[in-house]
N, C-alpha and C positions, 0 to 999 in steps of 0.2 A: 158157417162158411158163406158168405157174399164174394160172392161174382156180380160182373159185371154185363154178363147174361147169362139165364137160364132153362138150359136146352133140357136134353134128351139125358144126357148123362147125371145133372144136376138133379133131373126127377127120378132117376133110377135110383142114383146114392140115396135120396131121403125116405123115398116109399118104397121100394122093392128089396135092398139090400137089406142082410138078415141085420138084427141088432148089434149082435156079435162082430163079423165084420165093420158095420158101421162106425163101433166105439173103437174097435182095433185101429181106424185109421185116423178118427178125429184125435187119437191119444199120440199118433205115433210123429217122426219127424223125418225129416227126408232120409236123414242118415241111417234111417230104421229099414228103410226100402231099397236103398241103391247105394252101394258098396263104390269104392275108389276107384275099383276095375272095370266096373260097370257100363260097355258092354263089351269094351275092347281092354285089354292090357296095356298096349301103349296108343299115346294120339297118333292120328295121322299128320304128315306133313302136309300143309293148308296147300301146297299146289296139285298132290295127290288125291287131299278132299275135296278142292274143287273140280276136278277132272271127273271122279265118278261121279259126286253130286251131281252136274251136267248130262253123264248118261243117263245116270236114273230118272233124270226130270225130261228126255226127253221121251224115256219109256214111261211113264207115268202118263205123258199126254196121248203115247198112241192108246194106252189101254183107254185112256177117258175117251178118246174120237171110236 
């Protein structure tokens, strides 16, 4: 697995996650992890998306201030 940086997560996978796991994921393919429905049932309409997306982003900056 190369990436194009290598943080925190990058060194958890290689040294701290058990063996077992590890091969579990290197073996596996997206469609192994995330189903069709995954995480809604149907899309949102993009002017709907955009709209919450918008509040979440400006409650996302109060919690960071």
């Amino acid at each position: 697995m190369t990436l194009p940086f290598d943080g925190g997560i990058s060194a958890f996978f290689n040294y701290l996650t058990p063996d077992s796991v590890r091969s579990a994921i290197k073996r596996s393919d997206k469609s192994d992890i995330i189903s069709t429905s995954y995480p809604h049932q149907e899309r949102l309409a993009r002017a709907v998306y955009k709209g919450q997306l918008a509040k979440l982003q400006i409650e996302l900056v109060k919690m960071q201030a």
